[in-house]
C-alpha positions in Angstrom: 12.0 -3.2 8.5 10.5 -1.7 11.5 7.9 0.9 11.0 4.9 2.5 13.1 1.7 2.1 12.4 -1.4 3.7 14.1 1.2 4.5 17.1 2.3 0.3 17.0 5.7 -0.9 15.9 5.8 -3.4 13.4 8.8 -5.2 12.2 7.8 -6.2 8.3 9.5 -7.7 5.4 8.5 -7.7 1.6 8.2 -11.7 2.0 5.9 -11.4 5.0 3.6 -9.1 3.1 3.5 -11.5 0.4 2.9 -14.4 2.7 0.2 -12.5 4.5 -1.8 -11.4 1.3 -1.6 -15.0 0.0 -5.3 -15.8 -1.0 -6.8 -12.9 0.1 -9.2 -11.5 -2.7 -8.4 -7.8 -3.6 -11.9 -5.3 -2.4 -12.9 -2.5 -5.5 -10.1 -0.1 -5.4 -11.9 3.4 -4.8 -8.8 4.9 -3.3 -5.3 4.7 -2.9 -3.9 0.6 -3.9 -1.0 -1.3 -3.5 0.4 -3.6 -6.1 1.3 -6.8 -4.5 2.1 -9.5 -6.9 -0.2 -9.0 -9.7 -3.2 -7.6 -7.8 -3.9 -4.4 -7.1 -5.1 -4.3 -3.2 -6.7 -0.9 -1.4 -4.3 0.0 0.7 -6.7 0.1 4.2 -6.7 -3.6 3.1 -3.6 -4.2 3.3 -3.3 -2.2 6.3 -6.3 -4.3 8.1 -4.2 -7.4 6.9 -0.8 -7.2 8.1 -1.2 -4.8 11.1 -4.7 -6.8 11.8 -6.0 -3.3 13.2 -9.1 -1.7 12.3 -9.1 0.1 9.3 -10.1 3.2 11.4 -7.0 3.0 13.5 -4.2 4.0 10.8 -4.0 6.1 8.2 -3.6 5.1 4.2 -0.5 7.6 4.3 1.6 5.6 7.1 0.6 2.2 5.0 1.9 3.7 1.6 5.1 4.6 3.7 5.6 2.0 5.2 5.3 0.0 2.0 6.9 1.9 -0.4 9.9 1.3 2.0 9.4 -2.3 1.2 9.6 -1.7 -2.2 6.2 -2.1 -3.5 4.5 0.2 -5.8 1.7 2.0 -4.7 -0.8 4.4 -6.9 -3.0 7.3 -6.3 -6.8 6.7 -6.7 -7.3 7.7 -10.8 -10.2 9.8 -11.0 -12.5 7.9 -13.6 -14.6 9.8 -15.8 -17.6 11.4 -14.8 -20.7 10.1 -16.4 -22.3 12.2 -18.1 -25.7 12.7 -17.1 -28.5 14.7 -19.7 -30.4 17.6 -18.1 -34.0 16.9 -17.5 -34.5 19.3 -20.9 -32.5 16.9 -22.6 -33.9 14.0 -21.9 -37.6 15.6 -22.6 -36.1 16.7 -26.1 -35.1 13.2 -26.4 -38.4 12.0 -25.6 -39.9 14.1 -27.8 -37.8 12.9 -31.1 -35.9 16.5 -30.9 -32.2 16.8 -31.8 -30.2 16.8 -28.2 -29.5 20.1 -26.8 -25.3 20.3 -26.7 -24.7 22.0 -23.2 
C-alpha cells in the first residue's frame, strides 16, 4: 500500500511492518499505540521504525492512517486515573491521629 508520510511516499505492507518490528521492545505507551502482534507499540515508534524518520517529522494521525489501512488496530491513549493526592490539611489531620477530612 502506498501512503505519505511526513510529505515521503512509502510503499508498505502488513508483513513488512511485522518484519520491521521483529525484536524491537515496545517504549511506555503514554499516547496513542498500535497493536502489532501481541504488543502494544506507541505509534511515533512505529513511525520512527518503518519510515526511519524522526519522530518530529510526522504526525501520530498520518501513522494511525496509514496503519489502520493495513489492518492493524490502533487505540486512543486511555486516560488512567488520577491519583489522588490529600490536601496539606489532610495530611496534617492525618498526622495528627484525626479522622480524614472527605473533600
Amino acid at each position: 500500500m502506498r501512503c505519505v508520510i511526513a510529505r515521503y511516499p512509502f510503499d508498505l505492507t502488513k508483513s513488512g511492518v511485522l518484519t520491521s518490528m521483529k525484536g524491537i521492545t515496545p517504549e511506555l505507551v503514554t499516547a496513542e499505540s498500535v497493536a502489532i502482534g501481541r504488543r502494544r507499540y506507541p505509534v511515533k515508534q512505529v513511525g520512527e521504525v518503518i519510515t526511519r524518520q524522526d519522530r518530529r517529522d510526522f504526525t501520530s494521525g498520518e501513522v494511525i492512517r496509514a496503519m489502520t489501512r493495513l489492518g492493524f488496530t490502533c487505540h486512543d491513549h486511555a486516560p488512567t486515573a488520577a491519583a489522588r493526592v490529600p490536601t496539606p490539611l489532610q495530611t496534617a489531620s492525618a498526622l495528627l491521629g484525626a479522622p480524614p477530612l472527605e473533600g
